[in-house]
Backbone as a chain_set.jsonl record, in Angstrom:
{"seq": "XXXXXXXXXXXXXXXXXXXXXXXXXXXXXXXXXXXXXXXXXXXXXXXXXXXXXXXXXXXXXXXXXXXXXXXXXXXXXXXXXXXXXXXXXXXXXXXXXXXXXXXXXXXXXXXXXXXXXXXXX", "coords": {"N": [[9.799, 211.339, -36.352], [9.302, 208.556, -34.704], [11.774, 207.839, -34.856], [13.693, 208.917, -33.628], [12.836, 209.774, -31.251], [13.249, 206.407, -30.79], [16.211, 206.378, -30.981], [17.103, 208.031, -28.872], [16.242, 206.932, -26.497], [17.736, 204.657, -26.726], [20.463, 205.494, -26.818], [19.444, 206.612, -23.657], [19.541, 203.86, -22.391], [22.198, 203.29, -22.898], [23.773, 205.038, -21.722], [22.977, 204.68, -18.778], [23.971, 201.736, -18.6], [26.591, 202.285, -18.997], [26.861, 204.092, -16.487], [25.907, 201.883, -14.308], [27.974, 200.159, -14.14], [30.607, 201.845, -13.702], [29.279, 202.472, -11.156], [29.624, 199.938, -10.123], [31.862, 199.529, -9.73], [35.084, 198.737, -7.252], [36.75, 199.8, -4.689], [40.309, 198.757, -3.713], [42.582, 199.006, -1.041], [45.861, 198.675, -1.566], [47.977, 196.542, 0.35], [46.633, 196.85, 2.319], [45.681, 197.83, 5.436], [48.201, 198.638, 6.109], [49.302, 199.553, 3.654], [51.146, 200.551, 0.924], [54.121, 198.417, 0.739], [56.967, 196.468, 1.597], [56.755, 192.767, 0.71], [54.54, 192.768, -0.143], [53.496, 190.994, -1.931], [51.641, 188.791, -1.471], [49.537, 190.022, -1.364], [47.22, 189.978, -3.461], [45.998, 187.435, -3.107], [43.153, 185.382, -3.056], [41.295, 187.641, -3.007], [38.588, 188.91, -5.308], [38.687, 190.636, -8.163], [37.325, 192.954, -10.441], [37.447, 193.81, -13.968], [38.063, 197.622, -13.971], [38.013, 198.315, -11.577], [39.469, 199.708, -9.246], [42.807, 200.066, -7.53], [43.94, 201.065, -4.352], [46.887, 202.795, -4.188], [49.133, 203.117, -1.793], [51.328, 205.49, -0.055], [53.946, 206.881, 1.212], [55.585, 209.873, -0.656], [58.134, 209.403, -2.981], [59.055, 207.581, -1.398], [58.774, 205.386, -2.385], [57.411, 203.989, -5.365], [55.32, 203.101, -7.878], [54.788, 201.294, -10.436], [53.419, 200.026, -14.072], [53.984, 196.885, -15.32], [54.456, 194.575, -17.562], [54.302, 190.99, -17.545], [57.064, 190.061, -18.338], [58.807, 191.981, -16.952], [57.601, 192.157, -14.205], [58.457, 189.301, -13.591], [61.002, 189.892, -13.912], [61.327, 191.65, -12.185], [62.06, 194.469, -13.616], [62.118, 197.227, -15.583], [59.915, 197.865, -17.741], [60.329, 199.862, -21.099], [58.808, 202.253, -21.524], [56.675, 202.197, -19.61], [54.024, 202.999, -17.45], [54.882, 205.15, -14.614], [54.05, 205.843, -11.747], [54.666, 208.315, -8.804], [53.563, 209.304, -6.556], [52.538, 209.12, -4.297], [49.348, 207.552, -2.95], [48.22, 206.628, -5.134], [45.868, 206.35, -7.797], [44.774, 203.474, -9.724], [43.255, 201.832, -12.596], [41.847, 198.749, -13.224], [42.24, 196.681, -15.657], [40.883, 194.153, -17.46], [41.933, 190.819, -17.55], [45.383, 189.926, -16.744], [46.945, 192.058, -14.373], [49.938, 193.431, -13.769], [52.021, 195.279, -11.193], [54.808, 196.765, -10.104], [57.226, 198.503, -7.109], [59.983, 200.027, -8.64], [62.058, 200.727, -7.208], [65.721, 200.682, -6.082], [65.981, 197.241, -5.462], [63.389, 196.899, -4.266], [61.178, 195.738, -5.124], [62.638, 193.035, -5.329], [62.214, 192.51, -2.412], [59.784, 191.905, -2.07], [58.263, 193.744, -2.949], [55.447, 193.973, -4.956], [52.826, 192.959, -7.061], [50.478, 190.632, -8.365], [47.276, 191.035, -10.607], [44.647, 189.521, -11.29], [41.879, 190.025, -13.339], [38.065, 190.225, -13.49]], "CA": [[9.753, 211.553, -34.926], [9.772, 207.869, -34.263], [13.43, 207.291, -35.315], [14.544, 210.021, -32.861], [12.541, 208.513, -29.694], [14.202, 205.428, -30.538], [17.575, 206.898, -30.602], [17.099, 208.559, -27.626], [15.899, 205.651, -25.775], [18.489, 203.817, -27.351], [21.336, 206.664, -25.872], [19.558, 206.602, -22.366], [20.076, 202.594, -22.001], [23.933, 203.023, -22.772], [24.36, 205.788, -20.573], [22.483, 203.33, -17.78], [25.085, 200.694, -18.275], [27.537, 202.931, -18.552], [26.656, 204.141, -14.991], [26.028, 200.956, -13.897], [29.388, 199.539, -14.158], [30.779, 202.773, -12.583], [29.054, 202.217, -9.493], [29.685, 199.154, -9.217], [33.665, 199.463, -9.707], [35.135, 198.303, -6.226], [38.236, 200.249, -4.646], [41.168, 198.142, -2.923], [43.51, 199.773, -1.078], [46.517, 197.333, -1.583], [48.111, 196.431, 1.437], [44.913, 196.884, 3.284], [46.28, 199.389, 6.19], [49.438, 198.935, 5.546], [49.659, 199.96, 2.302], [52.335, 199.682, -0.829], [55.511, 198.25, 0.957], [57.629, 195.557, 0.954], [55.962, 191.959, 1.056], [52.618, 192.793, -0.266], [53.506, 190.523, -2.911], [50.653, 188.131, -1.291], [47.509, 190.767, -0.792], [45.711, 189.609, -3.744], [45.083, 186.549, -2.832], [41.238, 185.5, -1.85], [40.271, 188.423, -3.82], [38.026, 188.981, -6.602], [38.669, 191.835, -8.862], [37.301, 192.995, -12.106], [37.867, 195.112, -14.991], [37.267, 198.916, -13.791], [37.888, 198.16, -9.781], [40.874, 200.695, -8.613], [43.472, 200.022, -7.152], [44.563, 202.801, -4.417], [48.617, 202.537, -3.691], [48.928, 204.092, -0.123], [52.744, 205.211, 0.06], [54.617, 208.017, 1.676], [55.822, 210.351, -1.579], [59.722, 209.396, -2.402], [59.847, 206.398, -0.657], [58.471, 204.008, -3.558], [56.755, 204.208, -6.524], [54.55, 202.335, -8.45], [54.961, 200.928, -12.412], [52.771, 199.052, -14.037], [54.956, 196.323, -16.02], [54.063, 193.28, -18.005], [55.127, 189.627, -16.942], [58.81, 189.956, -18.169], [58.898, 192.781, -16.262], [56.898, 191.584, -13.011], [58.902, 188.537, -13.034], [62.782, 190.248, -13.397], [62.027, 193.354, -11.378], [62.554, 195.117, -14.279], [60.91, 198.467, -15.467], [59.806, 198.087, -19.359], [60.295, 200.765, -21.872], [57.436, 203.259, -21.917], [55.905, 201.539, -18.316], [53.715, 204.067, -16.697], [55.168, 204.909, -13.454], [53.197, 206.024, -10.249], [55.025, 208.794, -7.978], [53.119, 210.433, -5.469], [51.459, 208.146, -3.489], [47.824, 207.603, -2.757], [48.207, 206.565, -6.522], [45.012, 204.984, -8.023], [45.122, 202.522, -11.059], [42.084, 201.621, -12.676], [42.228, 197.424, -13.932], [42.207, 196.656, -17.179], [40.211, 192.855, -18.158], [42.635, 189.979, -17.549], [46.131, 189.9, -15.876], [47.521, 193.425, -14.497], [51.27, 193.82, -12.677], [52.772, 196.087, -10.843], [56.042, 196.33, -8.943], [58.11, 199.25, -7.314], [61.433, 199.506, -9.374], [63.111, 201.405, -6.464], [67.062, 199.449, -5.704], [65.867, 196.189, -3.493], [61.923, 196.706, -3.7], [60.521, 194.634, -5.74], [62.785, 191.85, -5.016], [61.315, 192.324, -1.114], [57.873, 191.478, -2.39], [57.165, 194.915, -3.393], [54.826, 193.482, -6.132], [51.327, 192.274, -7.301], [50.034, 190.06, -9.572], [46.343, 190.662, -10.353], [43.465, 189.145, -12.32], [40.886, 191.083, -13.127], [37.559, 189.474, -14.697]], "C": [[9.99, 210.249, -34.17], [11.168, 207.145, -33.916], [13.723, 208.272, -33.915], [14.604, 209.666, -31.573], [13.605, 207.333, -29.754], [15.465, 205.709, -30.509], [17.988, 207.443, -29.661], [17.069, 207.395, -26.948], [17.653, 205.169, -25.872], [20.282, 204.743, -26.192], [21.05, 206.47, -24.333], [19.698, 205.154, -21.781], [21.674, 202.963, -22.057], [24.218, 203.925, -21.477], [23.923, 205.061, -19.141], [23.553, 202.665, -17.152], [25.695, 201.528, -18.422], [27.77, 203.352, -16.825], [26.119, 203.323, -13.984], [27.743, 199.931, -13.288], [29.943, 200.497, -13.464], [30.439, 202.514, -10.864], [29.313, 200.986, -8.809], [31.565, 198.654, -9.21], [33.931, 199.692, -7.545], [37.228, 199.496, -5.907], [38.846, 199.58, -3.879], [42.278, 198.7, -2.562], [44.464, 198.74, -0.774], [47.433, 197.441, -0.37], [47.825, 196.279, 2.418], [45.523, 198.348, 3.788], [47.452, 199.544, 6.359], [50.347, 199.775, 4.501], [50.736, 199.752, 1.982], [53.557, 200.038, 0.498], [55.335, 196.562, 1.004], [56.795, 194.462, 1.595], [54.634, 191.816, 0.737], [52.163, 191.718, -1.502], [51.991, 189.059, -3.206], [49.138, 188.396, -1.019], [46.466, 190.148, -1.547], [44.697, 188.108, -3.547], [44.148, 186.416, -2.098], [40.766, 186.735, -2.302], [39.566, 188.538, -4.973], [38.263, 190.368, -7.15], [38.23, 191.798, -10.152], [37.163, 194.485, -12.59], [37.547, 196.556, -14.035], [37.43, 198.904, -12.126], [39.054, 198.765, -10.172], [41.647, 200.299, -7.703], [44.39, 201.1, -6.052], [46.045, 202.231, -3.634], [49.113, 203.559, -3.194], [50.629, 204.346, 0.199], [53.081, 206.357, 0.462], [55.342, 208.35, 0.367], [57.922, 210.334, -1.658], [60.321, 208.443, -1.786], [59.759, 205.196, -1.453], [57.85, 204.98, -3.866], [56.225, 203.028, -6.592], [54.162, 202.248, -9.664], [54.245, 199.627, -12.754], [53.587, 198.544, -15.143], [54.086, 194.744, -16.413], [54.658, 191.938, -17.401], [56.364, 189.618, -17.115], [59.133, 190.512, -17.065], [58.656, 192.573, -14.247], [57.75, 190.348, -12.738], [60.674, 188.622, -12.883], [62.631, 191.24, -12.976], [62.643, 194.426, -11.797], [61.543, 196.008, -14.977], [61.037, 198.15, -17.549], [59.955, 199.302, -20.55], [59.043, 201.626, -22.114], [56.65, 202.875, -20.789], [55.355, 203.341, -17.803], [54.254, 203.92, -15.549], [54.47, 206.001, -12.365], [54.463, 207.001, -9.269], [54.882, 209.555, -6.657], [52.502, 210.137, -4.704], [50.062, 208.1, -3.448], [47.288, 207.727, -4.234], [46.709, 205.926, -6.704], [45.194, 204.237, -9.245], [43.483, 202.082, -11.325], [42.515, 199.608, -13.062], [41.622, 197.093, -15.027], [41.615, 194.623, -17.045], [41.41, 192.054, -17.998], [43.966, 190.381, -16.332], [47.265, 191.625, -15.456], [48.949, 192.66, -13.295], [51.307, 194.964, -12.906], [54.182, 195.705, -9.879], [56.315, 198.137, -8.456], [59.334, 198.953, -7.882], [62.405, 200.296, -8.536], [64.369, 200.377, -5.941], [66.139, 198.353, -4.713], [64.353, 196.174, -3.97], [61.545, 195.951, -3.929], [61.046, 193.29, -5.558], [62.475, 191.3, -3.825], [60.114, 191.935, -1.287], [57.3, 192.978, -2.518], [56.482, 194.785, -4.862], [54.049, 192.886, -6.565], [51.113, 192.055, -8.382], [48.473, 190.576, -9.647], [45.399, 190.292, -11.323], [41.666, 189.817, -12.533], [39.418, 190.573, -14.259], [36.672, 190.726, -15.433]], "O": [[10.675, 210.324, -33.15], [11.509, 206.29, -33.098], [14.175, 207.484, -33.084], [15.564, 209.368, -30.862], [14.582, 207.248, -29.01], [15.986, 204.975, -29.669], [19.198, 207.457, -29.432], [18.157, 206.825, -26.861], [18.531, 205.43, -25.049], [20.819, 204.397, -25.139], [22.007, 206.209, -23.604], [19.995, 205.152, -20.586], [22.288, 202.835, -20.998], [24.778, 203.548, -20.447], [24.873, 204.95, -18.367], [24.013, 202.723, -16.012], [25.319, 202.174, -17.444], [28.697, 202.951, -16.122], [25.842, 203.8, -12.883], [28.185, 199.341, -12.302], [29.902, 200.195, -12.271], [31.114, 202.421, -9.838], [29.308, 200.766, -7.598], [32.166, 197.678, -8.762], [33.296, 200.417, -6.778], [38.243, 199.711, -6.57], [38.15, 199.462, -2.87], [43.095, 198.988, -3.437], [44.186, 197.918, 0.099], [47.67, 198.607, -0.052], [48.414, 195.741, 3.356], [45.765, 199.398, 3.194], [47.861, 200.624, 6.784], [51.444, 200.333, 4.495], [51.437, 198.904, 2.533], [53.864, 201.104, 1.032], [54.433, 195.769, 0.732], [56.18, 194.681, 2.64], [53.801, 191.019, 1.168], [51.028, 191.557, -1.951], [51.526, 188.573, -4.237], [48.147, 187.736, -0.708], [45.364, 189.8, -1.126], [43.515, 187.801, -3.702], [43.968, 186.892, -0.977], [39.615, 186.959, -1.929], [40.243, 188.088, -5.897], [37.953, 191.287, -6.392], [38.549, 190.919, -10.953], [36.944, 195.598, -12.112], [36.583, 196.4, -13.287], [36.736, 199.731, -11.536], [39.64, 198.489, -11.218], [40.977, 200.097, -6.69], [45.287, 201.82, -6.49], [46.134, 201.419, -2.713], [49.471, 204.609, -3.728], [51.225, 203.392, 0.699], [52.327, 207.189, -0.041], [55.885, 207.346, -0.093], [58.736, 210.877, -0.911], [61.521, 208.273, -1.573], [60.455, 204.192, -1.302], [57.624, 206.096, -3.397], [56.403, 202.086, -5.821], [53.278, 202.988, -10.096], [54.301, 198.553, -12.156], [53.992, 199.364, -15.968], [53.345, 194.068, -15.699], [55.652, 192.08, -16.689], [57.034, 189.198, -16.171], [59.675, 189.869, -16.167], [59.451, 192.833, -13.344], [57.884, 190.179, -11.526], [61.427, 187.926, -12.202], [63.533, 192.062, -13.137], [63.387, 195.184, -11.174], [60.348, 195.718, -15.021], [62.002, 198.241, -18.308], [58.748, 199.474, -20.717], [58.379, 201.428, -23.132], [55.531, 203.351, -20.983], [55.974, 204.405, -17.796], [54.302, 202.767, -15.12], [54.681, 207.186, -12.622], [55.379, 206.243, -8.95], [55.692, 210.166, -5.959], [51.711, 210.964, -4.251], [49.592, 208.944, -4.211], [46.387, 208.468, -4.628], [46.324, 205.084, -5.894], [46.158, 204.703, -9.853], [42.647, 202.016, -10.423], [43.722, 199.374, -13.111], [40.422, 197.285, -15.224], [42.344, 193.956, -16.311], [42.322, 192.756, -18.434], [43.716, 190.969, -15.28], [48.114, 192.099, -16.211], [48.904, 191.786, -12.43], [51.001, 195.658, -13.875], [54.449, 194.71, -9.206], [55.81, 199.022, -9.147], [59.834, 197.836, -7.744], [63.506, 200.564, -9.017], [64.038, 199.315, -5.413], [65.728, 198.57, -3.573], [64.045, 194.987, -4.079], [61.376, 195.098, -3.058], [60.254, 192.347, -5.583], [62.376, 190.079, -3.697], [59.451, 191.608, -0.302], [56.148, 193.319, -2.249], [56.924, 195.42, -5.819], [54.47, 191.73, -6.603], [51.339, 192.789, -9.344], [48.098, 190.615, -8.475], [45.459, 190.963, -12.353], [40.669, 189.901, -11.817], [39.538, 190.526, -15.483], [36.075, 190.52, -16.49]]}, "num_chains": 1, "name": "protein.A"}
């Protein structure tokens, strides 16, 4: 009977932190009130983000997109092989631990500054 308590116990701490971290995930809507267009290539700076904070990418449906692409990718405006891509606006993204990109890969966007670097601790 004691083993079981403690396993329980043991179960209702994770689930805790588990729902700890949850709540304290932060949402940014990129652009601010602007949202995802061209030039935003400078929003994140002066922010803090980490792992599990969302990302929401505010866009009229059809007019951009949104792909998340590694540094080759992020730095030639080029869409990677298997890249998830974002179509419908009012996209969210969750952030993954270390350095996330995105760009749109629509003709022109991304080389307008449609494109964010971000660091995520």
């Amino acid at each position: 009977m004691e083993m079981k308590m403690k396993v329980l116990l043991m179960l209702c701490v994770v689930v805790i932190i588990i729902q700890s971290e949850v709540v304290h995930a932060a949402v940014y809507n990129v652009g601010d009130s602007g949202g995802w267009t061209f030039k935003t290539v400078g929003w994140p700076k002066g922010k803090r983000f980490r792992a599990g904070d969302i990302l929401a990418f505010n866009y009229p449906s059809g007019a951009h997109n949104v792909v998340v692409v590694n540094k080759a990718g992020y730095d030639k405006c080029s869409t990677p092989r298997g890249a998830k891509v974002y179509t419908k606006g009012g996209d969210k993204v969750k952030l993954v631990k270390g350095q996330n990109y995105f760009i749109c890969n629509f003709p022109g966007h991304c080389e307008s500054g449609m494109k964010i670097s971000v660091f995520a601790m």
